[in-house]
C-alpha positions in Angstrom: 180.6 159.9 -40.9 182.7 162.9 -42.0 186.1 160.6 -41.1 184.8 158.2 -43.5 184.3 161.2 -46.5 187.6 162.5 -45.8 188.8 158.5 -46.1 187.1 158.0 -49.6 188.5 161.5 -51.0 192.1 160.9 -50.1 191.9 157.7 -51.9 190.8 158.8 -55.3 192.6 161.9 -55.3 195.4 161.4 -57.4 198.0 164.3 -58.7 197.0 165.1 -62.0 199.4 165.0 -65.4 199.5 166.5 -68.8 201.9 164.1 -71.3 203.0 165.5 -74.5 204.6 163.5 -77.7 204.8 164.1 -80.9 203.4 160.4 -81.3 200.3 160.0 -80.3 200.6 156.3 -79.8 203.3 156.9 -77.4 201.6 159.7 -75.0 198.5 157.3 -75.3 200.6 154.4 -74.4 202.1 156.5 -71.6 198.6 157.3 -70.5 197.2 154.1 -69.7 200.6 152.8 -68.4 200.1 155.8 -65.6 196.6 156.4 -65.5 196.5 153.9 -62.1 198.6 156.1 -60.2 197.9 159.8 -61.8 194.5 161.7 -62.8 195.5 162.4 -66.9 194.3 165.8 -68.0 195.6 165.5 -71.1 197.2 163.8 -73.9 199.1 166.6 -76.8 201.2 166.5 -79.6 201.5 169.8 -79.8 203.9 172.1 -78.0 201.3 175.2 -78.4 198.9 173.1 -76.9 200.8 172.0 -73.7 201.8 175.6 -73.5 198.2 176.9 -73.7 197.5 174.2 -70.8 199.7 175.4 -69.0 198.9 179.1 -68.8 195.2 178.4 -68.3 194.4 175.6 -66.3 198.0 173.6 -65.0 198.3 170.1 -63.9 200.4 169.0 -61.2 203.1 167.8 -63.6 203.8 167.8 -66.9 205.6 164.7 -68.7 207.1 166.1 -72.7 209.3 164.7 -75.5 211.5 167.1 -76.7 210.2 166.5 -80.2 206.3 168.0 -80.4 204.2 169.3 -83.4 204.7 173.0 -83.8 206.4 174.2 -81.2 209.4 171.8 -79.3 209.4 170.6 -75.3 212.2 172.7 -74.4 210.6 175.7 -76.2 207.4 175.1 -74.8 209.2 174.7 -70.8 211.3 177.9 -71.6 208.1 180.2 -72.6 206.0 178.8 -69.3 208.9 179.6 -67.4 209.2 182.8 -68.8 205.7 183.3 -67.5 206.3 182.5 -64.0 204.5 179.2 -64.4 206.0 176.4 -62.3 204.1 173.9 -62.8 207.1 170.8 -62.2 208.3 169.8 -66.1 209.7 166.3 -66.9 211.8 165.3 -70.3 210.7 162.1 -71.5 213.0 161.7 -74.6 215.4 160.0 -76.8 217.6 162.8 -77.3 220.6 162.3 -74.9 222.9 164.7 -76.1 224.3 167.7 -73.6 222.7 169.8 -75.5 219.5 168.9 -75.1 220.5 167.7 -71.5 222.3 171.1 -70.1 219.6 173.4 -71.9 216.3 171.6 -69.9 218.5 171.8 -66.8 219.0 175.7 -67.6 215.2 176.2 -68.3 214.1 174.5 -65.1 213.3 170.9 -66.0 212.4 169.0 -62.8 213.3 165.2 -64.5 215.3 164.1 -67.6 214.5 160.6 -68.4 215.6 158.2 -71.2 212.9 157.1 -73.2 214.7 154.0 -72.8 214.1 153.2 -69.2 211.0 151.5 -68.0 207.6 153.1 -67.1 208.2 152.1 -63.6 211.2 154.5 -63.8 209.1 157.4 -65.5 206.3 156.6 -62.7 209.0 156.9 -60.1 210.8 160.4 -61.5 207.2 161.7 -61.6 206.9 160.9 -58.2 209.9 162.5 -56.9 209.3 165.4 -58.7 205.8 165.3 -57.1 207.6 165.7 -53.9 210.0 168.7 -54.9 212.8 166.3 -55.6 214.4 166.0 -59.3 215.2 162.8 -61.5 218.3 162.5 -63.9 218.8 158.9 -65.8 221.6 157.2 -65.6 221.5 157.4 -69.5 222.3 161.2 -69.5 225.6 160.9 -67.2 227.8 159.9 -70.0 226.8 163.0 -71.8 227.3 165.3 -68.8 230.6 163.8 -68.4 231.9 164.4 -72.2 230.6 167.6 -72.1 232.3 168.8 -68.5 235.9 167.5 -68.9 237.9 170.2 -66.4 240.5 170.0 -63.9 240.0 168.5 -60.6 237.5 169.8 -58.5 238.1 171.2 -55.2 235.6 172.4 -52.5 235.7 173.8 -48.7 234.6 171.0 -46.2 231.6 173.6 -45.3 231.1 173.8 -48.9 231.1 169.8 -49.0 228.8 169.2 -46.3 226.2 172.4 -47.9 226.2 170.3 -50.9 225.3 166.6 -49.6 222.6 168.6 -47.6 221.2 170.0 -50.4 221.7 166.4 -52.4 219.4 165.1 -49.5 217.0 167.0 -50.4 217.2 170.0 -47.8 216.4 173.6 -48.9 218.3 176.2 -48.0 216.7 177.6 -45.4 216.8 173.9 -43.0 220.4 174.1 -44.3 220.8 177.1 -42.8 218.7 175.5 -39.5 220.8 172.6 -39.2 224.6 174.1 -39.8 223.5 177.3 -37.6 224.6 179.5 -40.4 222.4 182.4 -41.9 220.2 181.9 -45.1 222.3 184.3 -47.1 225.8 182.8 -46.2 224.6 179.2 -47.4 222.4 180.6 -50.3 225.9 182.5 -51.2 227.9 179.1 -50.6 225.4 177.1 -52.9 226.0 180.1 -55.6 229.5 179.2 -55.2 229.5 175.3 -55.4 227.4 176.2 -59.1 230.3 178.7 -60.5 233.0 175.9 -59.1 231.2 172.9 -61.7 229.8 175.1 -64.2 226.4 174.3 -63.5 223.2 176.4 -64.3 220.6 174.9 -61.6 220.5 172.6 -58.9 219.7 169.4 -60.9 223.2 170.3 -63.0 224.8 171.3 -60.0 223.8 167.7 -58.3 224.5 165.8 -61.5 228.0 167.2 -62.5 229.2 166.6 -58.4 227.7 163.2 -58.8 230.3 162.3 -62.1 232.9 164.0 -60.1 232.7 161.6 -57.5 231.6 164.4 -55.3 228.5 162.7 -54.2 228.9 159.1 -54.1 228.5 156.7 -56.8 228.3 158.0 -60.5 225.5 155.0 -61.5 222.4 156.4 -58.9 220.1 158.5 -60.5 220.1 162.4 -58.8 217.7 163.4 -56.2 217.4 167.2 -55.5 214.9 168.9 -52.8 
């Protein structure tokens, strides 16, 4: 009997999401596009009212355009991050300058993704980001790449093989487990391989190598852990 309870609530627990637009048509839109596959807690314009959700009762993700009543996306992730809050944080804009791009990456962004990819795409980068993982567009490359125009780019082979780990998804501390190396030596490689492309976080980091060549083929989208 209990193995039959514990069936029923694994299968309508879903992770739950907060989306954010200054269109309300849109985040509604959004809502019952996802609301199959994710619990919706709730449906803003406002960036004072995502960041009062956020301090007081979280969801498992939160899904923003950069553009919100009152107080922008990027504001709104920058003052919950200030606060220690890291509930996962997903871009879901138009704006695909570097700007925009480079300072969501700096604030801690977990997904940047175009507002003109599909819903199966935003379902997708929500999932990954679910998991720890991070989602970058396709869209957003040519901006990463206009904005990073430096000379050749040159790593170690240890550094190399730190970095595809960590673009596999591994943490630094299985890195550290799988090469036989200590946390602190990889944890100062990986600071390293950030100062080398000029990146502020892993999801730049990942991104930039990506363009570079570093990491395989510029077109598939980036996948952190």
């Amino acid at each position: 009997m209990s193995a039959c309870i514990g069936e029923v609530e694994t299968a309508i627990t879903k992770p739950s999401i907060a989306i954010s637009d200054n269109h309300l048509v849109v985040a509604q839109g959004l809502a019952l596009a996802l609301e199959g596959h994710f619990k919706i807690k709730a449906v803003l314009r406002s960036g004072h009212e995502l960041e009062k959700l956020a301090r007081s009762d979280p969801p498992d993700a939160i899904v923003s355009e950069v553009l919100l009543l009152g107080q922008s996306g990027l504001d709104t992730l920058e003052r919950i991050r200030s606060a220690d809050i890291k509930v996962p944080f997903i871009i879901f804009t138009s704006q695909l300058d570097h700007l925009t791009l480079h300072r969501a990456f700096y604030a801690g962004a977990r997904g940047m993704v175009a507002k003109l990819e599909s819903v199966t795409a935003l379902q997708a980068a929500i999932g990954l980001v679910l998991q720890g993982k991070a989602y970058v567009s396709d869209a957003f490359l040519p901006a990463l790449v206009s904005e990073s125009k430096v000379e050749e780019v040159r790593l170690t082979k240890r550094q190399q093989i730190i970095l595809e780990l960590l673009d596999q998804g591994m943490t630094a501390r299985k890195i550290a487990e799988t090469l036989c190396l200590s946390r602190r030596t990889v944890e100062s490689h990986k600071v390293r391989i950030l100062h080398i492309l000029g990146a502020h976080s892993l999801v730049d980091l990942l991104a930039k190598a990506r363009c570079r060549g570093l990491l395989g083929s510029s077109r598939r989208p980036v996948l952190v852990g």
